[in-house]
C-alpha positions as CSV (number, residue, x, y, z in Angstrom):
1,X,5.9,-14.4,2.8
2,X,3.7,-11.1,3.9
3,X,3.9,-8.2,2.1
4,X,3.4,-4.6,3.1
5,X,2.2,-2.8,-0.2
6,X,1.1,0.9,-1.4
7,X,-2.0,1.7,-3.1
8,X,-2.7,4.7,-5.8
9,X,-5.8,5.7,-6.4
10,X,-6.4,7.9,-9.6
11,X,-6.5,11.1,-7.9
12,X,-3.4,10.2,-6.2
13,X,-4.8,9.5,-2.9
14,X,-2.2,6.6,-0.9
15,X,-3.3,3.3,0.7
16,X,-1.2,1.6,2.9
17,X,-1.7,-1.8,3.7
18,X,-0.4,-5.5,4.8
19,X,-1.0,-9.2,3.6
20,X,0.0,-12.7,3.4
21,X,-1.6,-12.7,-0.6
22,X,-0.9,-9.5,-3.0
23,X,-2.6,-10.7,-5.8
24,X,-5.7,-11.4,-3.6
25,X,-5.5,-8.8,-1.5
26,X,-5.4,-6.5,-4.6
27,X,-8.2,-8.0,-6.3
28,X,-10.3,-7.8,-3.5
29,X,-9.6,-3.6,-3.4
30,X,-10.4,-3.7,-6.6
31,X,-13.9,-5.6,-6.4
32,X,-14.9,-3.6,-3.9
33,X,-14.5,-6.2,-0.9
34,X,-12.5,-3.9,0.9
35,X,-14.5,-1.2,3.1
36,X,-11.8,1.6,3.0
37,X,-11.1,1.7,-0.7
38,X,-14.4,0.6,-1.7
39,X,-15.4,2.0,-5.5
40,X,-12.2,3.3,-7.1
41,X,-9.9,1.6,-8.7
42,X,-6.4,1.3,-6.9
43,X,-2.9,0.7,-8.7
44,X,-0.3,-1.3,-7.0
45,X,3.0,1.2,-7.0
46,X,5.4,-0.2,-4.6
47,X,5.5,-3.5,-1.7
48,X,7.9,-5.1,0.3
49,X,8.3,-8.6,1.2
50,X,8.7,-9.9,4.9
51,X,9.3,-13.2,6.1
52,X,7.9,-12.2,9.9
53,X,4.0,-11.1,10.3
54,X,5.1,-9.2,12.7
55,X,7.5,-7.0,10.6
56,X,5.6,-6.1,8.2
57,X,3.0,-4.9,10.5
58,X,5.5,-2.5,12.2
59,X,6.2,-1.1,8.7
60,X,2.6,-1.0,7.6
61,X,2.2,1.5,11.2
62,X,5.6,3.0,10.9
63,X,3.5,4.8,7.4
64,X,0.1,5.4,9.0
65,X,1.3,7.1,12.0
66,X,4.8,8.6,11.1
67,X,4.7,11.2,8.7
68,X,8.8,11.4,7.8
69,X,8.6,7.7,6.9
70,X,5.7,8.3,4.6
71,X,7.8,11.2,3.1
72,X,10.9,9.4,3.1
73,X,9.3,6.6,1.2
74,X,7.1,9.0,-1.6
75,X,11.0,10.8,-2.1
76,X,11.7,6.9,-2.6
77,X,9.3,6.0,-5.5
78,X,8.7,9.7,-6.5
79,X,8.1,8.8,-10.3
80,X,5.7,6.2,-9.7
81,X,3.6,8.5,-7.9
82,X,3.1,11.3,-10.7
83,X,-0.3,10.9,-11.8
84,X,-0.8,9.3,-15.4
């Protein structure tokens, strides 16, 4: 299974990102293995399961580079991205 997943990051900043392992994938963010999120701490708010590769790295693109499917997906999970 591969997994495209969103980040939060305490100030509310957004990661988007893709993997084969969540729970490892996460971890790592969080350890600090990871150069682009390196030193915060990053919350896991929302992820979707492919069975292609090659799917889930058209969605994980589809959010970097297309700003009305980012929108379309905050509208989506709204409540999970209020700060806490």
């Amino acid at each position: 299974m591969h997994y495209f997943y969103v980040l939060q990051r305490i100030n509310g900043e957004l990661y988007f990102g893709s993997t084969n392992d969540l729970r490892g994938r996460i971890f790592d963010h969080n350890a600090g293995r990871s150069f682009t999120t390196r030193g915060d701490k990053w919350k896991l708010i929302y992820y979707e399961a492919y069975a292609d590769e090659r799917d889930t790295r058209r969605r994980e693109q589809q959010m970097k580079y297309h700003g009305q499917a980012k929108r379309w997906l905050k509208d989506r999970i709204k409540n999970s991205l209020r700060q806490r």
